[in-house]
RODO-2510 file (C-alpha; in nm, 4 decimals, decimal comma):
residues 147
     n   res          X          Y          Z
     1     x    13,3754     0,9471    -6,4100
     2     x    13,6554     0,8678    -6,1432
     3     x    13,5226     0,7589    -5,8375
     4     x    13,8420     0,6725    -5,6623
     5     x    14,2170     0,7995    -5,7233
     6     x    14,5458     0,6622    -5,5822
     7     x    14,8521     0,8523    -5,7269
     8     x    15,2162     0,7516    -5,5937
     9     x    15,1036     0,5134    -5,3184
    10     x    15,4223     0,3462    -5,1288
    11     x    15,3658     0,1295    -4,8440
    12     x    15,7096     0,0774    -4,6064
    13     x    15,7299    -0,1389    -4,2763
    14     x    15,9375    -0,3848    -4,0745
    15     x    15,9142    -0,7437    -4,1747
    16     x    16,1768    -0,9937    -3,9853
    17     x    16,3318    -0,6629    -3,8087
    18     x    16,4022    -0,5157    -4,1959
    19     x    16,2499    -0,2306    -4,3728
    20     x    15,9977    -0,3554    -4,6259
    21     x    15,8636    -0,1922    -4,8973
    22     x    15,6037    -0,4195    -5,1351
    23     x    15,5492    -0,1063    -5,3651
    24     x    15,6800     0,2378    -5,4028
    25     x    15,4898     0,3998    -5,7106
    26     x    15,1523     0,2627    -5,7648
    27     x    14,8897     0,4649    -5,9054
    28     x    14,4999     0,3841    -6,0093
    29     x    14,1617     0,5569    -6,1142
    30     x    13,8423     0,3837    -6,0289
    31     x    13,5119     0,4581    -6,2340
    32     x    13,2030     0,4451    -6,0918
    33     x    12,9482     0,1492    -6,1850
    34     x    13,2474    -0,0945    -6,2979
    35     x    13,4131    -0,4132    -6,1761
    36     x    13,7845    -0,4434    -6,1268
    37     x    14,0153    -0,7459    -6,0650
    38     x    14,3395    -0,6607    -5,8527
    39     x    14,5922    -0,9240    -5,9878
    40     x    14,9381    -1,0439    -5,9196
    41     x    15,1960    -1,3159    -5,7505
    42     x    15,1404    -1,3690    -5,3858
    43     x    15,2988    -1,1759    -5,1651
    44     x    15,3286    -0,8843    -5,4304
    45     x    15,1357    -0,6339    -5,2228
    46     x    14,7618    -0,6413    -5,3621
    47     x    14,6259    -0,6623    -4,9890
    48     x    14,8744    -0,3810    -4,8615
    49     x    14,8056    -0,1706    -5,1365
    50     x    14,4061    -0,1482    -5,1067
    51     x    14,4766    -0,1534    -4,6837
    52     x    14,6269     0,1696    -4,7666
    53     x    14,3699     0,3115    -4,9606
    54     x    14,0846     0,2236    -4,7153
    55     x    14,3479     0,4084    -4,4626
    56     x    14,4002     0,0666    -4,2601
    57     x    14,8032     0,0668    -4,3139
    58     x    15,0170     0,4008    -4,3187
    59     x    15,0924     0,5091    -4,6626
    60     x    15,4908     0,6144    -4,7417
    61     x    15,3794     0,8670    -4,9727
    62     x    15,1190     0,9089    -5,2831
    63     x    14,7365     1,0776    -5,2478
    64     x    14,4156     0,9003    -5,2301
    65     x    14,0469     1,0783    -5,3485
    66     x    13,7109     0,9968    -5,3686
    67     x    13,5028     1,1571    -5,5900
    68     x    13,7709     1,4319    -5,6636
    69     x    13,7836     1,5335    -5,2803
    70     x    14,1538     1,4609    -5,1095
    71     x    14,1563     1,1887    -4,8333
    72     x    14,2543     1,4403    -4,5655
    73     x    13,9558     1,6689    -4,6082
    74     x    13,7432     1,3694    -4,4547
    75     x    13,7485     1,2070    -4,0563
    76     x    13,9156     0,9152    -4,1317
    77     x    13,5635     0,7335    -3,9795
    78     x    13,4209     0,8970    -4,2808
    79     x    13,6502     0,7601    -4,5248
    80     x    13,5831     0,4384    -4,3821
    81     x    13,1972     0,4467    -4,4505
    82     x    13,2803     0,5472    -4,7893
    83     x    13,6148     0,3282    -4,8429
    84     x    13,5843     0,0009    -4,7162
    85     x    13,8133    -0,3319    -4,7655
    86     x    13,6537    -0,6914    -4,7550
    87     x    13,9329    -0,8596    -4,6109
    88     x    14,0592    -1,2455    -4,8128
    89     x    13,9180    -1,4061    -4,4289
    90     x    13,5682    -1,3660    -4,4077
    91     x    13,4458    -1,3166    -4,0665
    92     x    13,0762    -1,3753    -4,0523
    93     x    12,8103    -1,2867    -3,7598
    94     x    12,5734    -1,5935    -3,6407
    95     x    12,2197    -1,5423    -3,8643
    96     x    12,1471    -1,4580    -4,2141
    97     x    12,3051    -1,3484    -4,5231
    98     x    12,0606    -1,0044    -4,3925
    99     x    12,2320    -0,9914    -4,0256
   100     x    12,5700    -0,9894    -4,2394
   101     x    12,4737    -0,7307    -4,4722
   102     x    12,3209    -0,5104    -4,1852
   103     x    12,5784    -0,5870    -3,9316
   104     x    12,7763    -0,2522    -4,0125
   105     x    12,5050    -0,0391    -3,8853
   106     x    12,4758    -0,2146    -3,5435
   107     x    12,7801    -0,0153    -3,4861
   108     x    12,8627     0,2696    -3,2959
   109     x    12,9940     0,4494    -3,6054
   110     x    12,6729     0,4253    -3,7858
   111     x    12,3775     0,5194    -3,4934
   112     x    12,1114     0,6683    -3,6000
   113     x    12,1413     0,5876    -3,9891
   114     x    11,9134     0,3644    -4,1523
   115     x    12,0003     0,0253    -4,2644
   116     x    11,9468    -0,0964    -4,6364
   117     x    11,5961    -0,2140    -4,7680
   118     x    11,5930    -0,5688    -4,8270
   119     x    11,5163    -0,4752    -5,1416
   120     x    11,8406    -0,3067    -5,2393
   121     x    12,0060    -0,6059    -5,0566
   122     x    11,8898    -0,7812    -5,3182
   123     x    12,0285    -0,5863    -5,5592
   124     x    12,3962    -0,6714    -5,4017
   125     x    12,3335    -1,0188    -5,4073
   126     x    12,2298    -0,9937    -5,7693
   127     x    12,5144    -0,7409    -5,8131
   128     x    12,7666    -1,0251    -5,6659
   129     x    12,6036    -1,2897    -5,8884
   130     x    12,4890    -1,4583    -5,5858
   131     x    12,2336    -1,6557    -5,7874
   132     x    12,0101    -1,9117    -5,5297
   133     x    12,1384    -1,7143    -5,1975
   134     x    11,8423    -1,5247    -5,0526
   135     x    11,8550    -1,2781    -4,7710
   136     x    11,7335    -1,5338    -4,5077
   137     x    12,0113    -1,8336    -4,6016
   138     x    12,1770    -1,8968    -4,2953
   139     x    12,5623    -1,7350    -4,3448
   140     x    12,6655    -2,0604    -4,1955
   141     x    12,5678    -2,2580    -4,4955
   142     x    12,7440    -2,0229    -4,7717
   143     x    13,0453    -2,1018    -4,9158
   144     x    13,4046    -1,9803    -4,9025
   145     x    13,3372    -1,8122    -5,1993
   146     x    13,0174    -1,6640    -5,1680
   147     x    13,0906    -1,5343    -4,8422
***
């Protein structure tokens, strides 16, 4: 079943003073309960392309959906609880691998919802293959690419 679809998406902006388009036509269908790798030459528009699906850069044209139901029919808040980008740059919060995984909902956009179990925090880090990192590892201490 298709989670996520992109149809059309262009991206357009000024780079040096220039109109710059990285992509003009890209479409994709996401299925629920499956991995995906997003490959390609630097610089050939992977990070613009999923900035405009989680709504972070203004798209030149295309549709996005999420579980059949058009981006514009949700706040775009909303689509950003459902949608969300892990940038290349991690940015990490002093603590634990937990306070990183719960930092989301000590924000403003999430009061008064419930943060994960530490059991289904688990289940990420198992889900990541984050074999040997537990919930209480200090985030300091991961590496570049576990974090």
């Amino acid at each position: 079943m298709t989670v996520f679809e992109a149809r059309h998406i262009g991206v357009q902006y000024q780079r040096n003073g220039e109109p710059f388009a990285p992509f003009s036509d890209v479409s994709l269908a996401l299925e629920g309960g499956r991995m995906y790798n997003l490959t390609g030459p630097s610089g050939s528009g992977k990070s613009t392309l999923l900035a405009a699906c989680a709504l972070m850069l203004p798209r030149s044209g295309g549709s996005l959906a999420l579980n059949g139901v058009p981006f514009d029919r949700f706040h775009p808040t909303e689509w950003r609880r459902r949608v969300c980008l892990v940038p290349q740059a991690s940015a990490l919060v002093p603590g634990t691998v937990r306070d990183n995984l719960r930092f989301p909902w000590t924000l403003k956009v999430n009061a008064g919802t419930e943060p994960p179990s530490d059991e289904f925090l688990e289940e990420l880090l198992a889900l990541a293959q984050l074999n040997g990192v537990t919930l209480d590892h200090s985030a300091a201490q991961l590496s570049g690419g576990q974090q």
